[in-house]
C-alpha positions, -999 to 999 in steps of 0.1 A, spaced: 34 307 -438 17 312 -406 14 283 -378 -21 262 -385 -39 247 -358 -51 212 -355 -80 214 -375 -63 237 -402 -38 210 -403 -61 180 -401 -81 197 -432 -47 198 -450 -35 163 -441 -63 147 -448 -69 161 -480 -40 153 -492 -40 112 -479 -75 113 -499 -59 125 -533 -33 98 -527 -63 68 -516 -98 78 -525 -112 49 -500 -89 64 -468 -121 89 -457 -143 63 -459 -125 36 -436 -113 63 -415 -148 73 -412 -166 39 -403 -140 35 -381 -148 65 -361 -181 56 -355 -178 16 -348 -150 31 -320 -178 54 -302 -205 25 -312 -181 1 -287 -178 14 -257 -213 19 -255 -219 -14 -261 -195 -22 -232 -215 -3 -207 -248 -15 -221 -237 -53 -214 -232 -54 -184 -262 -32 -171 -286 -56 -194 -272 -81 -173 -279 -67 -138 -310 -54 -153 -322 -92 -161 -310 -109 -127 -326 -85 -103 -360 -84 -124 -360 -128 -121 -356 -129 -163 -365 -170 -170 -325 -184 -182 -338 -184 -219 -346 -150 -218 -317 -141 -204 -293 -163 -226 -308 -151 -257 -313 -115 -250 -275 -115 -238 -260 -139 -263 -277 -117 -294 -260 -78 -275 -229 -103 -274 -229 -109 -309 -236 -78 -321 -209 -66 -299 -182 -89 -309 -189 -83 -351 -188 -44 -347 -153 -52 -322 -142 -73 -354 -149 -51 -381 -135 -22 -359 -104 -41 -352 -100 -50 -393 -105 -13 -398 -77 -1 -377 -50 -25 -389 -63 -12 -425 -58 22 -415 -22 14 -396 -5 4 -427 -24 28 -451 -11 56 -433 25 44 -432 19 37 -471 8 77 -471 33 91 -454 61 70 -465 55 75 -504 31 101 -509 45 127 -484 78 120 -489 70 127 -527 51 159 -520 85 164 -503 113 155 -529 91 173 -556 94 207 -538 131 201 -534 136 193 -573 109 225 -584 118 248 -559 141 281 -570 180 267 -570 182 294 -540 164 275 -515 183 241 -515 215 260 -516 214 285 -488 210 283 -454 171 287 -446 159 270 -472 180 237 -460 171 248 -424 132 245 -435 138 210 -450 152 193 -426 127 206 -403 100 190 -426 119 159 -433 114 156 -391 78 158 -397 79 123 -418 107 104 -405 95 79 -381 58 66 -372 57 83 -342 60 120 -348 46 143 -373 21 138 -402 17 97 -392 15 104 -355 -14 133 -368 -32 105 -384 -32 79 -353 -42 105 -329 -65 125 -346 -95 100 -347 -90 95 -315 -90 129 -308 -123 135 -325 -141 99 -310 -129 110 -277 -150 148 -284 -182 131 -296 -177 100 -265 -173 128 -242 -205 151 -254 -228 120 -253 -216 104 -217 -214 135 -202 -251 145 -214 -265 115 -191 -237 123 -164 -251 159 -162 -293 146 -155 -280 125 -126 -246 143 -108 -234 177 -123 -203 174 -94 -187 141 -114 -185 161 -144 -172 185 -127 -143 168 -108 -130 146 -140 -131 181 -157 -111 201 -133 -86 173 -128 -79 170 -166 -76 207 -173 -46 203 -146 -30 174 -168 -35 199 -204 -18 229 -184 14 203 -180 9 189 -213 14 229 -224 44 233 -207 60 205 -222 47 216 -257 64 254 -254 99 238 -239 100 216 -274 89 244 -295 117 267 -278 140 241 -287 131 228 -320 158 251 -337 189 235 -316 174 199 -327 173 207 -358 210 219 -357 218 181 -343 195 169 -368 216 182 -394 248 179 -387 244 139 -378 225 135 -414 253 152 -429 284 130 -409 265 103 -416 257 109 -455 294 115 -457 304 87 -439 288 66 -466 298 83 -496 315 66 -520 337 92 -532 349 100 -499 359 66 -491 397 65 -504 402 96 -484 384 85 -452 409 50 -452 439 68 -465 440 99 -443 428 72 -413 395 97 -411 374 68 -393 378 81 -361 369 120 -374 339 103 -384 332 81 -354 335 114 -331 310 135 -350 282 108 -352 287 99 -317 288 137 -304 261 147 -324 240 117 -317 243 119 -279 235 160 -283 206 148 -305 194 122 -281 197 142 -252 175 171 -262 148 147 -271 149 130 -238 148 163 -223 117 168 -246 99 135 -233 106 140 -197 87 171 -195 58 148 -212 66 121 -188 54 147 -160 22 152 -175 16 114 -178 26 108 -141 5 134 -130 -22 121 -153 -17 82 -133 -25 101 -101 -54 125 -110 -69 91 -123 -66 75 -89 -82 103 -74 -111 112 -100 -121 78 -96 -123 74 -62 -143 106 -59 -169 95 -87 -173 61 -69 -180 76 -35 -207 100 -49 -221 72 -65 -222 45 -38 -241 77 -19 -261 78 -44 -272 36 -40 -270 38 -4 -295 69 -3 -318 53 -28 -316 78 -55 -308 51 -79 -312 9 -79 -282 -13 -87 -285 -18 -126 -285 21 -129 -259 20 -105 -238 -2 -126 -243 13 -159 -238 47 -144 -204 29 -129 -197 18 -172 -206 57 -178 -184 72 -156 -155 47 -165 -161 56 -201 -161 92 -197 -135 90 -179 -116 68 -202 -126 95 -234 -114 121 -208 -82 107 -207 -78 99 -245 -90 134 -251 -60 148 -229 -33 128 -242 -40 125 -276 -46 165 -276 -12 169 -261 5 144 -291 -17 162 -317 -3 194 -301 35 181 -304 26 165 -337 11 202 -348 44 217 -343 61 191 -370 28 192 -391 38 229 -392 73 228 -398 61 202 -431 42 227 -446 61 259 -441 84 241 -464 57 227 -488 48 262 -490 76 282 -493 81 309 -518 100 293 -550 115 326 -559 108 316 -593 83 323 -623 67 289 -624 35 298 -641 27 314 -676 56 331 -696 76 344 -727 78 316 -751 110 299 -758 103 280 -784 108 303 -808 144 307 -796 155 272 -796 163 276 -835 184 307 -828 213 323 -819 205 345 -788 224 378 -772 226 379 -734 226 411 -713 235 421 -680 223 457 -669 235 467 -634 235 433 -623 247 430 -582 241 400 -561 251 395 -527 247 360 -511 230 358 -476 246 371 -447 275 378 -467 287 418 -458 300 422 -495 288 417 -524 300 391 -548 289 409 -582 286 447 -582 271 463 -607 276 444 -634 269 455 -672 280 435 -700 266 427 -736 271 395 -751 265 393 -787 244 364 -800 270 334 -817 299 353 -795 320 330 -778 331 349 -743 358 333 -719 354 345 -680 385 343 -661 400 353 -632 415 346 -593 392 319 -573 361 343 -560 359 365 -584 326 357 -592 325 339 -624 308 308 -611 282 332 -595 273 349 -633 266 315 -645 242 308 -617 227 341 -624 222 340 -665 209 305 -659 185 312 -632 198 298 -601 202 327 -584 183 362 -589 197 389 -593 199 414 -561 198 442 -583 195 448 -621 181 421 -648 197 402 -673 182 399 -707 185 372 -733 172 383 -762 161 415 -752 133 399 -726 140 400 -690 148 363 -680 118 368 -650 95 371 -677 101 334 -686 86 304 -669 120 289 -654 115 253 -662 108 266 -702 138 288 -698 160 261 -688 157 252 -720 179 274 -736 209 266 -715 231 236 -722 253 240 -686 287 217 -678 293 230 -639 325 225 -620 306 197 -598 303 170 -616 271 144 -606 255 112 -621 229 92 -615 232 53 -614 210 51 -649 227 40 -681 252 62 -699 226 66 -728 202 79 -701 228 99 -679 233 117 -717 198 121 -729 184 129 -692 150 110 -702 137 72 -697 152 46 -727 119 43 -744 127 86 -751 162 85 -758 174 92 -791 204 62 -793 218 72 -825 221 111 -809 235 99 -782 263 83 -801 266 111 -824 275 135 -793 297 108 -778 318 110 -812 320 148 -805 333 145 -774 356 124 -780 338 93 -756 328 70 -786 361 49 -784 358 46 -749 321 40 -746 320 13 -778 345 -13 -760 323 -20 -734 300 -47 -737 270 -30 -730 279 0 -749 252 32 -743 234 7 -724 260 5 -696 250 13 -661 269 34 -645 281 34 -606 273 1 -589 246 14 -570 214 -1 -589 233 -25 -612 259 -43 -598 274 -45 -633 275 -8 -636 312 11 -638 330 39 -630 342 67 -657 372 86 -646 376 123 -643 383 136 -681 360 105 -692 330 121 -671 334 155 -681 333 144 -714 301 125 -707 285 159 -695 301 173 -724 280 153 -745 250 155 -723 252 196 -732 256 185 -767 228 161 -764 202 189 -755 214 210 -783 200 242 -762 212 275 -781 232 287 -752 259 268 -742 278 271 -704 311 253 -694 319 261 -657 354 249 -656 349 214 -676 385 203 -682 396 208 -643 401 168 -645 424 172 -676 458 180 -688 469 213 -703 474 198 -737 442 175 -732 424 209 -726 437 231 -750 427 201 -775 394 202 -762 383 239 -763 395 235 -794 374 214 -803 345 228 -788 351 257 -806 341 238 -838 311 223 -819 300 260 -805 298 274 -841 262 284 -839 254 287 -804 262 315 -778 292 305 -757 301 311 -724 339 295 -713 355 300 -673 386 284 -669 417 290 -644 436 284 -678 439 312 -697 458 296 -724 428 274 -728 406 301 -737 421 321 -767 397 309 -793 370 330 -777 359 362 -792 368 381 -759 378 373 -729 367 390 -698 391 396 -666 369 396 -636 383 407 -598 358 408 -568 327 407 -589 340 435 -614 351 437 -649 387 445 -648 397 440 -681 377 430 -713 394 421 -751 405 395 -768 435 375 -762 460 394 -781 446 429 -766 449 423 -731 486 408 -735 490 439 -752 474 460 -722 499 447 -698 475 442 -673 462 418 -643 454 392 -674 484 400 -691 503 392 -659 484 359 -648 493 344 -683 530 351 -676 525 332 -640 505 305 -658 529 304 -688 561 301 -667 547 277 -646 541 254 -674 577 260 -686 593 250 -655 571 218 -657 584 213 -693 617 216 -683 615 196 -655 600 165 -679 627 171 -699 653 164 -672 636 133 -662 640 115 -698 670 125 -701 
């Protein structure tokens, strides 16, 4: 989206704090106008107070008179002070849950495409910069803003008065602060021109440091003596990081210096013209002191004007950054579409006509014109070298990705036509990367909140995959958290056991398409072959979809397709393609040797 400026953005920021508080506008608003209400009090007091001494006001009078502006002054200060502390931690409250949740929402809805590739990452961690501390972004908007807009409304009504007596005093606090904004711009355009390289350092630090504290990298990092690796990266990229923003605030700090001495100088100027003023008898002394309370405050609003203009300005350009990624394109179909219910119940054909897609910045393509018919109830293996672009087809059929040319069809309907999050649906998807989340192992199968899982389900699919044994010893049972993350209780499922547990989870959701990206990696030979064979029984109605580096592992499937560089090579069933001779029937040779010698070698041992 195109750059907003600070009333676009304050429009956008503050309607969204008000869907999140409905009482924020009107605090923020009372405490607008009890800020501008102040300082005029301030200037009246003392001028009431000349005013009364040089005009021989009896002590009563004067007690009364002063003691009541006093008063009146000190309740709006008090309510104007509990106003601002109210707004202080409301805005923290704002940005810290409901921005942050405007922000993990887009990451979890947004098209598969933008979280994986390299602009779409780029955008977020520019946005996450826009809510990470108090002092930048969305929360410094919020702090300044007011500010910025009391300081407008201060300046409009001191400078009205200013204007009937001495047009030269607005002048010369005018002049002096458009000097200090032309600074404050210079500092502005050197952190916009280097916003990209700190988001570079921003993103490589994150990531040492999320890896640092990974769990599963923590037998390799003492094992392989990877400390110091780790130690070098966060302290290079923190010192790169660090030393950008200083350069950043030191072109500020020149603005701010300059902005100490054009004070100095403003003053001085506005006190000589008004001392003239007394001395020539233009004015008497109490006019003379509450222009003297004028000219402070407009002087004072001057100054908050400039500097919170140049924040809001620095803030803008994270404000920005927030909502180009709160507005990016999904890539996806997330409004009306085909209906899938009626295809939960059924066994569904897939289709791929010319399908090519070629990852970003990439010079080749990874699939090239792909066709290929997939009848529904078949069962189809995908095999082939590492890169040949089998991962990349299930990412495609299942809507990750989008195709860069062509369309696939399930069903005979383009898979566009489909709202994705209804088309999901259909899939029941085991990928190579296996994660978990620290919920219960009834919860990590069901995907839902206990109160909507289906218990006996879930240990219906946990007999099928062959987890129930494993899964009933514990004390806990289904009910068992898993990692140690939330519940200190919780435990940890080996390799083959967790693959199982996704196993069941793509059981669990019963879709009519079923996808296993390489889910026996963690396994045996044997332990796989007597798994895919028993998902073949568990796959009897469904449309099935099978990679594996195994090729063994895959001969229950109705064909089997050889994939090289994005292309069908080969296609058949196991006993045609060892027939053919070909790159499939030559891999099994490798594959089949390879576990002979292993064999033989075992052998050896016992003996």
């Amino acid at each position: 989206m195109e750059n907003s400026n600070i009333l676009q953005n304050a429009k956008y920021l503050y309607s969204q704090a008000n869907s999140f508080n409905k009482n924020y506008k009107f605090k923020l608003g009372s405490s607008i106008i009890l800020k501008l209400l102040i300082p005029i009090f301030a200037t009246f007091i003392p001028t009431v107070v000349v005013y009364l001494i040089i005009n021989d006001y009896e002590l009563k009078s004067y007690a009364l008179f002063v003691g009541l502006v006093v008063l009146v002054f000190a309740f709006i200060s008090f309510i104007s002070t509990y106003l601002s502390y109210a707004l202080f931690f409301e805005k923290t409250v704002i940005r810290t849950n409901y921005f942050f949740e405007l922000l993990s929402s887009k990451g979890m809805e947004t098209g598969y495409e933008n979280m994986e590739f390299e602009d779409g990452r780029k955008k977020l961690m520019k946005a996450v910069g826009a809510i990470e501390a108090n002092a930048v972004g969305v929360e410094r908007f919020f702090s300044d803003f007011p500010i910025f807009i009391t300081s407008i409304a201060g300046l409009l009504l001191f400078s009205s008065y200013i204007l009937s007596i001495n047009y030269l005093i607005v002048l010369v606090l005018l002049g002096m602060s458009v000097m200090n904004l032309v600074l404050n711009s210079y500092a502005r355009n050197y952190e916009k021109r280097t916003e990209d390289e700190l988001n570079i350092y921003r993103t490589k630090l994150m990531y040492y440091q999320g890896e640092a504290n990974k769990l599963v990298n923590a037998k390799d990092i003492r094992v392989y003596k990877l400390e110091e690796w780790f130690y070098k990266g966060i302290k290079f990229f923190t010192k790169k990081f660090s030393s950008l923003v200083m350069k950043q605030k030191s072109r500020y700090s020149i603005a701010n210096l300059s902005d100490s001495l054009f004070t100095i100088i403003r003053n001085l100027i506005a006190y000589t013209i008004l001392v003239s003023m007394v001395l020539d008898g233009h004015i008497n002394v109490a006019e003379f002191t509450f222009m003297i309370g004028i000219v402070i405050g407009f002087a004072v609003w001057l100054n908050q004007l400039s500097g919170t203009y140049g924040r809001l300005k620095e803030a803008n350009i994270r404000v920005n950054s927030y909502r180009d990624y709160i507005c990016m394109d999904d890539g996806i179909n997330m409004g009306p579409g085909e209906d899938t219910e009626p295809l939960l119940d059924t066994k569904l054909s897939i289709e791929f006509r010319n399908v090519s897609f070629t990852y970003p910045k990439a010079e080749q393509p990874t699939i090239v014109n792909l066709n290929l018919k997939i009848e529904a109830g078949e069962k189809i293996a995908l095999v082939g070298v590492n890169g040949a672009g089998k991962t990349t087809i299930v990412k495609l059929l299942t809507g990750l990705y989008n195709p860069t040319a062509g369309e696939i069809l399930v069903n005979g309907i383009p898979i566009d036509k489909f709202n994705k999050y209804e088309y999901y649906n259909l899939f029941g998807v085991i990928f190579q990367d296996i994660n978990i989340m620290p919920f219960t192992i009834a919860q990590n199968i069901s995907g839902k909140p206990e109160e909507a899982t289906d218990f006996e389900k879930v240990k219906n699919v946990l007999e099928q995959s062959g987890l129930s044994e494993k899964i009933s010893s514990l004390p806990e049972k289904e009910n068992t958290n898993l990692t140690q993350v939330i519940d200190d209780k919780g435990i940890m499922l080996s390799g083959g056991e967790l693959q199982k547990l996704m196993l069941s989870r793509a059981l669990y959701k019963n879709a009519p398409i079923l996808v296993l990206d390489e889910p026996t990696a963690a396994l045996d030979p044997l332990a796989e072959q007597e798994l895919y064979l028993k998902y073949d029984s568990l796959t009897e109605n469904k449309t099935s979809i099978f990679i594996s580096h195994r090729l063994s592992s895959t001969q229950f499937c109705n064909r089997i397709i050889y994939l090289e560089d994005g292309v069908i090579q080969e296609i058949g069933n196991h006993k045609e393609l060892m027939e053919k001779e070909g790159k499939y029937s030559k891999m099994f040779a490798i594959q089949s040797q390879y576990y002979k010698e292993n064999e033989k070698e075992d052998n050896e041992d016992e003996i």
